[in-house]
N, C-alpha and C positions, 0 to 999 in steps of 0.2 A: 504494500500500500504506500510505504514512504519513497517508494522509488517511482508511481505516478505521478506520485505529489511532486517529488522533486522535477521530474520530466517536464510537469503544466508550467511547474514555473519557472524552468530553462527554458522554454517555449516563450510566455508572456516578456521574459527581460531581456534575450535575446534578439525576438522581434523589438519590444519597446524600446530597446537603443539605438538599434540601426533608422525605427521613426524617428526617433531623438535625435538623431545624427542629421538626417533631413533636415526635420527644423532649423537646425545648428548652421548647417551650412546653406540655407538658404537665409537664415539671419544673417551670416556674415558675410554674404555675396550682394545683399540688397535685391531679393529674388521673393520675393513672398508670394506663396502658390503657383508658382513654376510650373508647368506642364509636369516637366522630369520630376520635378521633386510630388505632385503629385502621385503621378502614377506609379511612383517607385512605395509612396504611402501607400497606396490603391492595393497594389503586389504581395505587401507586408501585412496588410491586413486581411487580405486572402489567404493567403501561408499559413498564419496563424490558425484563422477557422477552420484551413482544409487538418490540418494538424491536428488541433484539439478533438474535433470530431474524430480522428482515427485512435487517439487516445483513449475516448470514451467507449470505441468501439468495442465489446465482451463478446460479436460473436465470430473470436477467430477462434483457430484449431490451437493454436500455443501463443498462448499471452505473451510470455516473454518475449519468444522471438518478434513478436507483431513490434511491442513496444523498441527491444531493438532497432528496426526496421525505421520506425517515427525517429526516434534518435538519429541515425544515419541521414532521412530525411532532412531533417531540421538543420542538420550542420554542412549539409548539402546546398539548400535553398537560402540559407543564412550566408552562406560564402558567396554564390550569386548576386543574392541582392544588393550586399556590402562592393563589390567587383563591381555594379550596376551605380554603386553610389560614388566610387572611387572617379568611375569615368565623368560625372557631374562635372562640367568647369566652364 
């Protein structure tokens, strides 16, 4: 159970920094609501849901490996989005 918990909210702070990063850098570039920096929000917050929803998901054949799998995802799509946010300029 504590290794869900810990997964949701690797998930939420994970994703919520790389938002946080957005913000960040479109404060500092004088960019407020940016297309890119949109839709890079837009992405992250899709991620998120599509994730937690697989988290929640009980009816697979091995929990563990499912959870696994979301982990792998996460630092998958997380390294994307941040590569996606790098190119920002």
């Amino acid at each position: 159970m504590a290794s869900i918990q810990n997964l949701k909210k690797d998930i939420n702070y994970v994703i919520g920094d790389i938002i946080e990063a957005v913000y960040f850098w479109e404060a500092s570039n004088n960019k407020k609501s940016s297309k890119d920096g949109s839709a890079l929000i837009d992405d992250a917050i899709a991620t998120f849901d599509d994730l937690i929803v697989k988290v929640n998901n009980k009816k697979v054949d091995s929990r563990a490996k499912h959870l696994k799998t979301v982990r792998v995802e996460l630092e998958e799509k997380a390294t994307g989005l941040v590569e996606r946010l790098n190119k920002l300029g």
